[in-house]
Biopython code that builds the backbone (N, CA, C, O; Angstrom):
import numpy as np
from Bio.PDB.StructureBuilder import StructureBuilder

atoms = [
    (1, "UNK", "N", (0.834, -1.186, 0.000)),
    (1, "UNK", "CA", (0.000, 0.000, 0.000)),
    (1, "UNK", "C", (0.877, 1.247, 0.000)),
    (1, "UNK", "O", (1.702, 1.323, 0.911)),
    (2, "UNK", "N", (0.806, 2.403, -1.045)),
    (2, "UNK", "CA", (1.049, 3.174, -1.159)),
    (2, "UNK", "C", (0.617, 4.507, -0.233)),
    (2, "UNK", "O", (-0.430, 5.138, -0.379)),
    (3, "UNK", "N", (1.482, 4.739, 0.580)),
    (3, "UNK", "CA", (0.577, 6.267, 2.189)),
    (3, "UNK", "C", (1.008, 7.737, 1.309)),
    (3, "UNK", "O", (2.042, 8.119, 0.760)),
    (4, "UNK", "N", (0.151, 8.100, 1.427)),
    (4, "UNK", "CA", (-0.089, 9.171, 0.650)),
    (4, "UNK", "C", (-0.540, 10.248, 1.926)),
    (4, "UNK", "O", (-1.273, 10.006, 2.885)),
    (5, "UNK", "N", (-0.015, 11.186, 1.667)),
    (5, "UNK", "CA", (-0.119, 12.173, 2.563)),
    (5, "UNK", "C", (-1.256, 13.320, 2.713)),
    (5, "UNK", "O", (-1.678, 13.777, 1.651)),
    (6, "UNK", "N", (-1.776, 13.813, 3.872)),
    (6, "UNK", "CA", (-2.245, 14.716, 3.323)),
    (6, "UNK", "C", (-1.911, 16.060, 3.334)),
    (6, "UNK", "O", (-1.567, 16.461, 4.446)),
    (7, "UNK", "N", (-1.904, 16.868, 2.459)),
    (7, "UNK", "CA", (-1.777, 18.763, 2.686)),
    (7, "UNK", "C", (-1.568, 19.039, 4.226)),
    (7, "UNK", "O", (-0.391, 19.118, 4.578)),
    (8, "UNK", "N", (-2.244, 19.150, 4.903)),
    (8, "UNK", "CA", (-2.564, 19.494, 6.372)),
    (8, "UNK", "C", (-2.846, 18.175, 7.343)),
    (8, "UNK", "O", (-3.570, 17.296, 6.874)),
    (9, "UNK", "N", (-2.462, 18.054, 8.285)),
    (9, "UNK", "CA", (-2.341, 17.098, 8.879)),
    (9, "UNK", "C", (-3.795, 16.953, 9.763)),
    (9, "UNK", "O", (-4.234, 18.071, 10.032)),
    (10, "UNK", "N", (-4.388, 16.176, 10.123)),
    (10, "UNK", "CA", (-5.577, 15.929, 11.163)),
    (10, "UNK", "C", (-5.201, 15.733, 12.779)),
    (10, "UNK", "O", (-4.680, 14.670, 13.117)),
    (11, "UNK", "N", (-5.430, 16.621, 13.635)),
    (11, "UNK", "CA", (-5.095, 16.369, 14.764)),
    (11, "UNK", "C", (-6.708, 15.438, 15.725)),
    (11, "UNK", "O", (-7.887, 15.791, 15.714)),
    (12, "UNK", "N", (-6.175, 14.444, 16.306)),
    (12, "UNK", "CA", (-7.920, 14.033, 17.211)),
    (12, "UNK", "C", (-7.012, 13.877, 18.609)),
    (12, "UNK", "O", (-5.816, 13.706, 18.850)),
    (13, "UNK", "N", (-8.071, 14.008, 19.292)),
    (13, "UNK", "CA", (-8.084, 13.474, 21.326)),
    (13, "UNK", "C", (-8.103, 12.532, 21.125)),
    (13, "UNK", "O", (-8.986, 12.207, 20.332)),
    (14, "UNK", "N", (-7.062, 11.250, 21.732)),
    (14, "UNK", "CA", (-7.346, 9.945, 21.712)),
    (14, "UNK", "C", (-6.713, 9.780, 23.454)),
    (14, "UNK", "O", (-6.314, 10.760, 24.082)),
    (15, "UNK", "N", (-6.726, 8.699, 23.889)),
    (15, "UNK", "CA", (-6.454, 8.597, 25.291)),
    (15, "UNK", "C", (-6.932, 9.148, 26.063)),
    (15, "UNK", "O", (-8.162, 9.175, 26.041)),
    (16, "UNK", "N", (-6.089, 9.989, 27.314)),
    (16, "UNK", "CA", (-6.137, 10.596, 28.357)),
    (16, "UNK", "C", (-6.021, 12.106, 28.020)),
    (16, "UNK", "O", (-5.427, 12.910, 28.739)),
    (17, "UNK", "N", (-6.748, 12.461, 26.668)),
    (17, "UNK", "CA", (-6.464, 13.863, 26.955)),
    (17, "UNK", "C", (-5.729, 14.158, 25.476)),
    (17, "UNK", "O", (-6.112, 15.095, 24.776)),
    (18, "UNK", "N", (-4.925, 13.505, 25.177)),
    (18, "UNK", "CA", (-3.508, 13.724, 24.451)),
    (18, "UNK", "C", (-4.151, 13.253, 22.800)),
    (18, "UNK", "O", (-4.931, 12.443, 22.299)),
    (19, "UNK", "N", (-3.098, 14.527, 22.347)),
    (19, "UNK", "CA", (-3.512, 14.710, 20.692)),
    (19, "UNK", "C", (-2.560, 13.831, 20.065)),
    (19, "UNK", "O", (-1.443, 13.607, 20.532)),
    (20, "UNK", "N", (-3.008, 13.342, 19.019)),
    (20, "UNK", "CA", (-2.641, 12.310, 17.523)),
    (20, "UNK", "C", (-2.776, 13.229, 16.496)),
    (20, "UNK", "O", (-3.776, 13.873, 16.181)),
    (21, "UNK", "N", (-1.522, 13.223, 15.940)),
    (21, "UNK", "CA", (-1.470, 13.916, 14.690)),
    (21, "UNK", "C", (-1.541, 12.273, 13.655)),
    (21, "UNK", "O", (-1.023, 11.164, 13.788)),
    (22, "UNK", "N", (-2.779, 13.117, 12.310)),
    (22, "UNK", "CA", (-2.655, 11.588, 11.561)),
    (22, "UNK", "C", (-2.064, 12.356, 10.309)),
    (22, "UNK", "O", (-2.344, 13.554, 10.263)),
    (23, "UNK", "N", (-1.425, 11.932, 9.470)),
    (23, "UNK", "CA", (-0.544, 12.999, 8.488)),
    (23, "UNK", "C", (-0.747, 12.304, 7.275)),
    (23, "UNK", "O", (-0.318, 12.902, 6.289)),
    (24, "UNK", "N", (-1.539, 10.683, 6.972)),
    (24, "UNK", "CA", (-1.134, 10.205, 5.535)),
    (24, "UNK", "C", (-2.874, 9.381, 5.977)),
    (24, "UNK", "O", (-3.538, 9.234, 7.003)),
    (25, "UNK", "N", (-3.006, 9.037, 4.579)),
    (25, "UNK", "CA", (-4.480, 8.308, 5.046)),
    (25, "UNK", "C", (-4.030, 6.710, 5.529)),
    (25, "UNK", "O", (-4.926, 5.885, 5.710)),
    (26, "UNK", "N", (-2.836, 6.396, 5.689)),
    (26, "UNK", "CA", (-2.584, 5.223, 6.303)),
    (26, "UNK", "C", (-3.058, 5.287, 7.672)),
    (26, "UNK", "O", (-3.833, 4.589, 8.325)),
    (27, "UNK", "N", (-2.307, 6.420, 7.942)),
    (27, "UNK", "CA", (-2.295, 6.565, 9.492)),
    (27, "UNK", "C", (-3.969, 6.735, 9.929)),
    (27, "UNK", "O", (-4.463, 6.277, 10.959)),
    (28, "UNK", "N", (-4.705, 7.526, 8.850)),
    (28, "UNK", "CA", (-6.331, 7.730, 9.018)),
    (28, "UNK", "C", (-6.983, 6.193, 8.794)),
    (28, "UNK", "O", (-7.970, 5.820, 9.427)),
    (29, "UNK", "N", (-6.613, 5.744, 8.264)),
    (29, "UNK", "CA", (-7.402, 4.283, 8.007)),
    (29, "UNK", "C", (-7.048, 3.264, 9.557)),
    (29, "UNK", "O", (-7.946, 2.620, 10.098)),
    (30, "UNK", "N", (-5.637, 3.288, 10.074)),
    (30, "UNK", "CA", (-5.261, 2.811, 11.107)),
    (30, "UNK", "C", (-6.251, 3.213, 12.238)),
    (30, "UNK", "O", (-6.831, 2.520, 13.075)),
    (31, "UNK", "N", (-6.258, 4.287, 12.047)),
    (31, "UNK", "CA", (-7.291, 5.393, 13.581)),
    (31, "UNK", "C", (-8.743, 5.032, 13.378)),
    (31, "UNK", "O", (-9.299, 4.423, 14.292)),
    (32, "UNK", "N", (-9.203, 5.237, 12.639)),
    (32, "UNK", "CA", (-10.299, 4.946, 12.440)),
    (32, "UNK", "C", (-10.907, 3.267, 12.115)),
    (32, "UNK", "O", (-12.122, 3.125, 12.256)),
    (33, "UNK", "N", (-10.461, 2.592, 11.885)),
    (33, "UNK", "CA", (-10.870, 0.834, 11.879)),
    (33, "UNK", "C", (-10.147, 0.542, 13.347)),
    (33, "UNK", "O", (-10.547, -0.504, 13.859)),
    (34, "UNK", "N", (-9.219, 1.228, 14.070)),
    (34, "UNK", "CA", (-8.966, 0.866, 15.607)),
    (34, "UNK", "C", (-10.579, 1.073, 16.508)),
    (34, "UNK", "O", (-11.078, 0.215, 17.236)),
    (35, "UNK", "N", (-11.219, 2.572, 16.175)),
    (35, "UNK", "CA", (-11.892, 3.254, 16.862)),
    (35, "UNK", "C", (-12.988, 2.473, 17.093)),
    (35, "UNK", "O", (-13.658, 2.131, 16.119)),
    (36, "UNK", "N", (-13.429, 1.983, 18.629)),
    (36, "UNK", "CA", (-14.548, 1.269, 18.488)),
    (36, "UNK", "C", (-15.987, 2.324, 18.520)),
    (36, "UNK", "O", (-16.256, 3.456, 18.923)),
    (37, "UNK", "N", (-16.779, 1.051, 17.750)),
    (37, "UNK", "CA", (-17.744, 1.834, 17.490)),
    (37, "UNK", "C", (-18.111, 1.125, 15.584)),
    (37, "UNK", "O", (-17.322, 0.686, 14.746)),
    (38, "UNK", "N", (-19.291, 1.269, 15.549)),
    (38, "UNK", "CA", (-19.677, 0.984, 14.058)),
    (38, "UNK", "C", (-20.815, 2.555, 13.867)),
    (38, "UNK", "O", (-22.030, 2.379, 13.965)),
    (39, "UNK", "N", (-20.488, 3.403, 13.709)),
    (39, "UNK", "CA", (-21.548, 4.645, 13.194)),
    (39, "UNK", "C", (-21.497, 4.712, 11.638)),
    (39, "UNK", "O", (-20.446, 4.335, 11.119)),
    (40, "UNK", "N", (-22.318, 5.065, 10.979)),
    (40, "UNK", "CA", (-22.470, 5.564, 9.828)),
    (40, "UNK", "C", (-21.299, 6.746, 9.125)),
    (40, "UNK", "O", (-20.816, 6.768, 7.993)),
    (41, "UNK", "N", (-21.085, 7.696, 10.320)),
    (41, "UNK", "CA", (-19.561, 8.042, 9.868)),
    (41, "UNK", "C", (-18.386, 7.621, 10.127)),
    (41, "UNK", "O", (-17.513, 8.263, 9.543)),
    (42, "UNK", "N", (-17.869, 6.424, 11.064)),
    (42, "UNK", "CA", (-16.952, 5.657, 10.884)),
    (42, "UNK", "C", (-16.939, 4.970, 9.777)),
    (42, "UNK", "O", (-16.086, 5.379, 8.989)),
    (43, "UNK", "N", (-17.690, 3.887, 9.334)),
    (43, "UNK", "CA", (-18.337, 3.317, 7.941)),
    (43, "UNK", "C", (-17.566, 4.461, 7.036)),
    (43, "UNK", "O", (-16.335, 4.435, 7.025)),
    (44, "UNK", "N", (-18.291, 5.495, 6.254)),
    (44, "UNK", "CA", (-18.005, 6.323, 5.602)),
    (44, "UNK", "C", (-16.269, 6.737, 5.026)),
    (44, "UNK", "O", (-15.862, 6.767, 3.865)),
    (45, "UNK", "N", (-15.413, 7.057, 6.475)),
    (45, "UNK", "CA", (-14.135, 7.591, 6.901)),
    (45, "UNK", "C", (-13.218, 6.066, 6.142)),
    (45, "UNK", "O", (-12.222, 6.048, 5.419)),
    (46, "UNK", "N", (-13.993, 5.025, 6.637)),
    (46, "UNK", "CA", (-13.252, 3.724, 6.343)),
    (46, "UNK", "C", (-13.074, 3.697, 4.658)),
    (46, "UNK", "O", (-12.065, 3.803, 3.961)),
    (47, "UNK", "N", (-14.185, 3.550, 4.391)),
    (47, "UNK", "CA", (-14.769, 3.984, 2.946)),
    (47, "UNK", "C", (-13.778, 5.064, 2.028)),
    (47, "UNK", "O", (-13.072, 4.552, 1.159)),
    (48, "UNK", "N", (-13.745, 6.090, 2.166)),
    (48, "UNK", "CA", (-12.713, 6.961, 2.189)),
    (48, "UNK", "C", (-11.361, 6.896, 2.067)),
    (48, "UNK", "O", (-10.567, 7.426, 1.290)),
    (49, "UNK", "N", (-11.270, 6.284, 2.812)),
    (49, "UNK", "CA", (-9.541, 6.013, 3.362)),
    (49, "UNK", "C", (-8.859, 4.604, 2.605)),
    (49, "UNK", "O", (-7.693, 4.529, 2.217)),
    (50, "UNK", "N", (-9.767, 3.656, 2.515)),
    (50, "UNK", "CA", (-9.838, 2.637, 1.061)),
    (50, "UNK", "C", (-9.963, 3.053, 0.175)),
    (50, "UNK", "O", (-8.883, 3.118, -0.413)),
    (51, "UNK", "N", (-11.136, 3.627, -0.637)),
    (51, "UNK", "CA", (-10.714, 4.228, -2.031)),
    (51, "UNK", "C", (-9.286, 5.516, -2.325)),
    (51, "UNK", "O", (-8.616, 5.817, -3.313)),
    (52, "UNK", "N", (-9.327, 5.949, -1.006)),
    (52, "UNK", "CA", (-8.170, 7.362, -1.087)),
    (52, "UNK", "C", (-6.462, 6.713, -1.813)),
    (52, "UNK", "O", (-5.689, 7.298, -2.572)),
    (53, "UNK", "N", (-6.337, 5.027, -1.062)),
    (53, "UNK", "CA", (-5.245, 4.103, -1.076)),
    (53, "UNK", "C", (-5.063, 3.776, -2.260)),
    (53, "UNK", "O", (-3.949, 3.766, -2.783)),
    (54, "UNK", "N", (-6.503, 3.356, -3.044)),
    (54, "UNK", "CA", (-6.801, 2.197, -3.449)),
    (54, "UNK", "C", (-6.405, 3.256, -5.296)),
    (54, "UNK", "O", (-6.453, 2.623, -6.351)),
    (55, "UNK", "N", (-6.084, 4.707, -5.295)),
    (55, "UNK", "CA", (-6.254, 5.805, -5.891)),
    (55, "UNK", "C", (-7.671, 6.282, -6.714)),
    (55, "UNK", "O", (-7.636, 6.904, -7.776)),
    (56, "UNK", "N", (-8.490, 6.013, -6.261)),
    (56, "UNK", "CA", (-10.038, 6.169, -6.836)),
    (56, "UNK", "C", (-10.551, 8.197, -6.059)),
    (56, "UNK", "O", (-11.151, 9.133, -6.587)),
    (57, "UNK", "N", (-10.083, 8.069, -5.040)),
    (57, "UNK", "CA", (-10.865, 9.369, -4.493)),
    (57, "UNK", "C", (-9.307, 10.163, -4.124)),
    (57, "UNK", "O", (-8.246, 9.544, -4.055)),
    (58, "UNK", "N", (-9.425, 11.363, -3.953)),
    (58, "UNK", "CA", (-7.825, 11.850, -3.611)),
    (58, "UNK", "C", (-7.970, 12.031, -2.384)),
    (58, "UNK", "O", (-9.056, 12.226, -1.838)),
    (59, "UNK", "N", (-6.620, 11.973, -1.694)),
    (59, "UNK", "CA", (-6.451, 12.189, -0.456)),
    (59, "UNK", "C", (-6.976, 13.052, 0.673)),
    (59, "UNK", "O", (-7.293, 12.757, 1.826)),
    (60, "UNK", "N", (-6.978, 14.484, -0.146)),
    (60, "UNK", "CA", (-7.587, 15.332, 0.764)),
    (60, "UNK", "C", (-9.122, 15.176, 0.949)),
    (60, "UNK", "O", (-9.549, 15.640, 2.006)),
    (61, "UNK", "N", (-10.320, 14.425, -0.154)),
    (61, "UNK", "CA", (-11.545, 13.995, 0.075)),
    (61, "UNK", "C", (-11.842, 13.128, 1.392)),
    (61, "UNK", "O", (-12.817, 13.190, 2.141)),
    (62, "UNK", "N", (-10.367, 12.053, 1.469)),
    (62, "UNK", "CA", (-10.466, 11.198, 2.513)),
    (62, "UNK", "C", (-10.211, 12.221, 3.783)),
    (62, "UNK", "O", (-10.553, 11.939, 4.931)),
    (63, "UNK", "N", (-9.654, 13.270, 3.460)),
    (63, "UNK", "CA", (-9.443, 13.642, 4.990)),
    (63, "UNK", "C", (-10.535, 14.516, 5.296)),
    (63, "UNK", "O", (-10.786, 14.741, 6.480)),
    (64, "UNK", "N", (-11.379, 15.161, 4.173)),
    (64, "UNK", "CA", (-12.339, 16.199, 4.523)),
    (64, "UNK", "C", (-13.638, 14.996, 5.369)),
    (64, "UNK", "O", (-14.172, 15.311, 6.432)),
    (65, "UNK", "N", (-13.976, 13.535, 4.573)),
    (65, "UNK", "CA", (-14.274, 12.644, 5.762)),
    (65, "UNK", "C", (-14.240, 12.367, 6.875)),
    (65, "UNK", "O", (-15.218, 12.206, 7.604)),
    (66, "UNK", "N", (-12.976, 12.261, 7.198)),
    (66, "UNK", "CA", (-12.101, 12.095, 8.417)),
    (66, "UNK", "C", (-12.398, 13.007, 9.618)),
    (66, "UNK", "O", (-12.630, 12.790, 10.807)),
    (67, "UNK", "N", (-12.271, 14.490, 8.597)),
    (67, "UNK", "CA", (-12.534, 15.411, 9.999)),
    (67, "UNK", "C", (-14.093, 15.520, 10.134)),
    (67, "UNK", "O", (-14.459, 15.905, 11.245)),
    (68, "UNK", "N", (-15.198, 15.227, 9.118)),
    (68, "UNK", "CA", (-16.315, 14.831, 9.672)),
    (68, "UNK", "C", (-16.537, 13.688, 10.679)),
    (68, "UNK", "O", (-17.318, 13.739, 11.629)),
    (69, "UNK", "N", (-15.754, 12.660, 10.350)),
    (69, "UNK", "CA", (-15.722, 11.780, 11.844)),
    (69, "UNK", "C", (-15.643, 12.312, 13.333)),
    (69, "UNK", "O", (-16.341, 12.162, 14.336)),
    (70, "UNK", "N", (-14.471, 13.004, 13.028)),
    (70, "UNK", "CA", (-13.702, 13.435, 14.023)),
    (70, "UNK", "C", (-14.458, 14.630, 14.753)),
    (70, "UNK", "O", (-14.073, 14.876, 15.896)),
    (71, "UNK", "N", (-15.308, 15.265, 14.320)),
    (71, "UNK", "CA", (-15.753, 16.724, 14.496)),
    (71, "UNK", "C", (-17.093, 15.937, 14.967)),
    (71, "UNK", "O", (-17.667, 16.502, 15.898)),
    (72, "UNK", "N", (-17.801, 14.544, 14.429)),
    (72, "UNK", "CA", (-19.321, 14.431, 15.188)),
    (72, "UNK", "C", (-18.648, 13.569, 16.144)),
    (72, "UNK", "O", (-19.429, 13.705, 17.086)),
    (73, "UNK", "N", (-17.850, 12.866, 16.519)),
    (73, "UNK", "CA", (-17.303, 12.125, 17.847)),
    (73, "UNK", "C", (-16.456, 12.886, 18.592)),
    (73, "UNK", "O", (-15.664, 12.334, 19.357)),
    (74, "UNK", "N", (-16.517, 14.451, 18.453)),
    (74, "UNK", "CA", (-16.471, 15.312, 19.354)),
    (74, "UNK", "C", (-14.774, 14.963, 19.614)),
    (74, "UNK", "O", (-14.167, 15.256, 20.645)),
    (75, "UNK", "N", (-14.207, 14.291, 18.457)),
    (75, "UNK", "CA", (-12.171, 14.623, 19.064)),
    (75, "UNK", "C", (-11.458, 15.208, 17.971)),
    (75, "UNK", "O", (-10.229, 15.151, 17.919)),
    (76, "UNK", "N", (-12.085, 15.715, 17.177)),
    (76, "UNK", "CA", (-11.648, 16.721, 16.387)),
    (76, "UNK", "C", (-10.796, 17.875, 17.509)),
    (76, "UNK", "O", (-11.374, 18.562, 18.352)),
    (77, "UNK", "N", (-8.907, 17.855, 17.182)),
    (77, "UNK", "CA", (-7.955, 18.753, 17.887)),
    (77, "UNK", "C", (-8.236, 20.179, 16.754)),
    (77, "UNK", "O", (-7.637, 20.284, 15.684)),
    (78, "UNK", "N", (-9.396, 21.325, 17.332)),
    (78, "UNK", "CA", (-9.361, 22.578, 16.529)),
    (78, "UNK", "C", (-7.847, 22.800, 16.893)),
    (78, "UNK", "O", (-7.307, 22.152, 17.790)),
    (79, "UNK", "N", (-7.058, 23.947, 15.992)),
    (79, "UNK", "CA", (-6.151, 25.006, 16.276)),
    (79, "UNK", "C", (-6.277, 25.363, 17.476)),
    (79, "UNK", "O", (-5.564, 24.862, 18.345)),
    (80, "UNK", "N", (-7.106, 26.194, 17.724)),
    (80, "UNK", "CA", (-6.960, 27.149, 18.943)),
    (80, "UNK", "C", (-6.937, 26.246, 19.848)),
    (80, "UNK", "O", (-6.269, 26.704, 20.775)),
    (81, "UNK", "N", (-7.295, 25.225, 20.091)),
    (81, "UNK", "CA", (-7.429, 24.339, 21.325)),
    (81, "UNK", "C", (-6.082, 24.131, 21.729)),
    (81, "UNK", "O", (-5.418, 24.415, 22.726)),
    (82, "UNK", "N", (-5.829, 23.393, 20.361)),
    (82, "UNK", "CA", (-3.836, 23.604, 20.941)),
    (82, "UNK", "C", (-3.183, 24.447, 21.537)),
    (82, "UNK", "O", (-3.004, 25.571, 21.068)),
    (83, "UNK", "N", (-2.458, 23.853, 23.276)),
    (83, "UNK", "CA", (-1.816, 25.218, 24.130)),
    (83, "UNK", "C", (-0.587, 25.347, 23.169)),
    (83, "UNK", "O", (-0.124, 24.433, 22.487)),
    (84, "UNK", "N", (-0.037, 26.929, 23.244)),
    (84, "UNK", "CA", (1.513, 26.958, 22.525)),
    (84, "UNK", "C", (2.398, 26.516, 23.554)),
    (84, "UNK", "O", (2.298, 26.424, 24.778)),
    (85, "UNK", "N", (3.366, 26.246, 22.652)),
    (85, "UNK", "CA", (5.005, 25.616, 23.775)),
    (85, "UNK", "C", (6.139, 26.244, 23.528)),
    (85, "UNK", "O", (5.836, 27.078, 22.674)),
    (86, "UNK", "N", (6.871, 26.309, 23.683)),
    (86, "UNK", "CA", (7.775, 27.166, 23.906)),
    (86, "UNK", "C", (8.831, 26.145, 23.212)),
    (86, "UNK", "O", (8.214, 25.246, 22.642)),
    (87, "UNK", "N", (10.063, 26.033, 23.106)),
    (87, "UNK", "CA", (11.091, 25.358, 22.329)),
    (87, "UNK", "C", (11.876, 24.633, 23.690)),
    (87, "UNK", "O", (12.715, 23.758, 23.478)),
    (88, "UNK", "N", (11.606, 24.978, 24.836)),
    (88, "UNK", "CA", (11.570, 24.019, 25.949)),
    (88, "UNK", "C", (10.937, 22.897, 26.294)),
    (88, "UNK", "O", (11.217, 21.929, 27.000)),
    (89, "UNK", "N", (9.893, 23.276, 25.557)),
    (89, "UNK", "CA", (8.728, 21.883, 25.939)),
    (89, "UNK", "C", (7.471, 22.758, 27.540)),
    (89, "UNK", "O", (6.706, 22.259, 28.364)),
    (90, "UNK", "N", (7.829, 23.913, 27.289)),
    (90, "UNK", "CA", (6.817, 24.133, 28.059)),
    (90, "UNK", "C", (5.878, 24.962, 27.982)),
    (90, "UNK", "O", (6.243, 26.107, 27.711)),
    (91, "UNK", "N", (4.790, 24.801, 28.123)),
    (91, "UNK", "CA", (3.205, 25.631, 27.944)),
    (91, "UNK", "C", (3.896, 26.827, 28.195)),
    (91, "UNK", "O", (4.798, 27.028, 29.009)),
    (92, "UNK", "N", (3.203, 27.837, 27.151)),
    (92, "UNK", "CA", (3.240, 29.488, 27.309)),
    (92, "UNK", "C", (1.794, 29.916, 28.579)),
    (92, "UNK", "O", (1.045, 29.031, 28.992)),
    (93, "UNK", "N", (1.699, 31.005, 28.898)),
    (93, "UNK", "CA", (0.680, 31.622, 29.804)),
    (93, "UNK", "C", (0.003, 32.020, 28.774)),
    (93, "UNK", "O", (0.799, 32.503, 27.968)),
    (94, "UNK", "N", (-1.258, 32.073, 28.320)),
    (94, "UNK", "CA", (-1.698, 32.847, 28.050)),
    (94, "UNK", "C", (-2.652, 33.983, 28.611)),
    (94, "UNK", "O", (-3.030, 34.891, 27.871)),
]
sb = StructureBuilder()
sb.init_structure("model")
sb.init_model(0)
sb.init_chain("A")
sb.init_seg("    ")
for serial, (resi, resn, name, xyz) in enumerate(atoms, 1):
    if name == "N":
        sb.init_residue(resn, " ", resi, " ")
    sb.init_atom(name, np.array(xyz, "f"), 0.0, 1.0, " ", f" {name:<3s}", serial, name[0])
structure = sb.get_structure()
């Protein structure tokens, strides 16, 4: 299988809190067939992320999917949510 990247990377909440950057639809197909749960937009994302591989749909379609997953199971990582860090590794004040 050929991982194909996407433009902009997808950030989700997985664990305890802590963000996953997914950067290629490999990594989106991995996240999403892990994720339990069978919804109609998991289905879909899967869907997606197979034809995206498979070269039938382009990559960024699979990810505009993806962040519909991600955005109705509420772990869609927005921008702003992300705290900034400093080149220490430590949270800025805002």
């Amino acid at each position: 299988m050929l991982s194909r990247h996407f433009e902009k990377p997808v950030r989700v909440w997985v664990g305890l809190g802590f963000p996953r950057q997914l950067n290629t639809v490999v990594d989106a197909y991995q996240f999403v067939v892990d994720w339990c749960g069978n919804s109609p937009e998991q289905k879909a994302a899967i869907r997606a992320c197979k034809a995206a591989l498979a070269g039938e749909i382009a990559p960024e379609t699979a990810r505009g999917i993806l962040v519909q997953f991600a955005r109705k199971k509420d772990i869609l990582v927005e921008e702003e949510v992300m705290p900034a860090v400093t080149n220490s590794g430590q949270r800025l004040q805002v």
